[in-house]
C-alpha positions in Angstrom: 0.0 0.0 0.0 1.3 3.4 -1.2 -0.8 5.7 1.2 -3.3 7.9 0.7 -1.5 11.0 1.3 1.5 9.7 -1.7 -1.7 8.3 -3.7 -3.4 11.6 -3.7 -0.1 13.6 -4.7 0.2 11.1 -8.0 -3.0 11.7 -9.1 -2.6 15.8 -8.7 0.6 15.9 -10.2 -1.3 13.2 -12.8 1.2 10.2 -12.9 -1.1 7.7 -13.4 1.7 4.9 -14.1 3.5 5.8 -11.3 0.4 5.6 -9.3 -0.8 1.9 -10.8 2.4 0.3 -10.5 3.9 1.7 -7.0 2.4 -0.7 -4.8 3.6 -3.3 -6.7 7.3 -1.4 -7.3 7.1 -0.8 -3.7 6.9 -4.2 -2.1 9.4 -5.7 -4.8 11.6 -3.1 -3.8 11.4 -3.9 -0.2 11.6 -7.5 -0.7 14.6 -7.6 -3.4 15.9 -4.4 -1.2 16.2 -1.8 -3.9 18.3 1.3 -3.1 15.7 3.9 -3.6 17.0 5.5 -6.7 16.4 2.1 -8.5 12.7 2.7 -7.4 12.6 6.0 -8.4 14.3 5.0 -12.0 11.6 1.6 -12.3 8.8 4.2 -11.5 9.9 7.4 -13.9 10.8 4.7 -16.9 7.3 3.2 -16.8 5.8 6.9 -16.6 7.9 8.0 -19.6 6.8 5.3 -21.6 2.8 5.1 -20.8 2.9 8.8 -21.8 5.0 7.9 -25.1 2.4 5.3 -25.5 -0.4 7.9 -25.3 1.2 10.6 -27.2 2.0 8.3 -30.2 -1.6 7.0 -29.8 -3.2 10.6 -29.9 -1.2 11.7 -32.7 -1.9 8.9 -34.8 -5.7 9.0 -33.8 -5.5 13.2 -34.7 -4.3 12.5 -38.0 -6.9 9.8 -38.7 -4.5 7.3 -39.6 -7.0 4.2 -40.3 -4.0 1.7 -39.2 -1.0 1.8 -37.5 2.2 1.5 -39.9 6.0 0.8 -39.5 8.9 1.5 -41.9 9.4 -2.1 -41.4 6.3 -3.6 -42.8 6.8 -1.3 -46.5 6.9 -3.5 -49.0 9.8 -2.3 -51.2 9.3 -4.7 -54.3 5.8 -3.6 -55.0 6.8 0.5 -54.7 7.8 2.9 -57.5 10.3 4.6 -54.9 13.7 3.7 -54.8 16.0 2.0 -52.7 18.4 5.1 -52.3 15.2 7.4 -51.4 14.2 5.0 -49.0 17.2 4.3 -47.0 
C-alpha cells in the first residue's frame, strides 16, 4: 500500500503509471531491497513510456491514420520509390 497521502499527490501531479504500479514497485523493492534510486528510476521509466504510449496514440488517432504502420512492414518490391530514397 502506497498511502493515501503519496496516492493523492500522484493523481494531482497526474502520474497515473507511477500511481498503478507503485504498490507493486514498492513491495518488490522492499523485498529484493532496492536502493531507492532504483525505485525512483523503475517508477519514472514506466511513466515515460505510458505517456510515449499515449502521445503516439493521440497523434496517430489526430491524423486519422486508419491503421497503425512501420517503416518495417513497406513492402519495397511492390513501390515505384527507390531503394536510395528510401534508405
Amino acid at each position: 500500500m502506497i498511502g493515501v497521502d503519496l496516492e493523492a499527490g500522484l493523481k494531482r501531479l497526474k502520474l497515473a503509471a507511477m500511481r498503478r504500479l507503485a504498490p507493486e514497485l514498492l513491495l518488490t523493492a522492499r523485498t529484493q531491497r532496492w536502493r531507492p534510486e532504483e525505485l525512483l528510476r523503475t517508477l519514472v521509466e514506466a511513466e515515460v513510456t505510458a505517456r510515449d504510449a499515449s502521445n503516439i496514440a493521440n497523434r496517430r488517432k489526430a491524423a486519422g491514420f486508419p491503421v497503425a504502420k512501420a517503416l518495417e512492414e513497406f513492402d519495397l518490391s511492390a513501390s515505384s520509390v527507390p531503394k536510395a530514397t528510401f534508405d
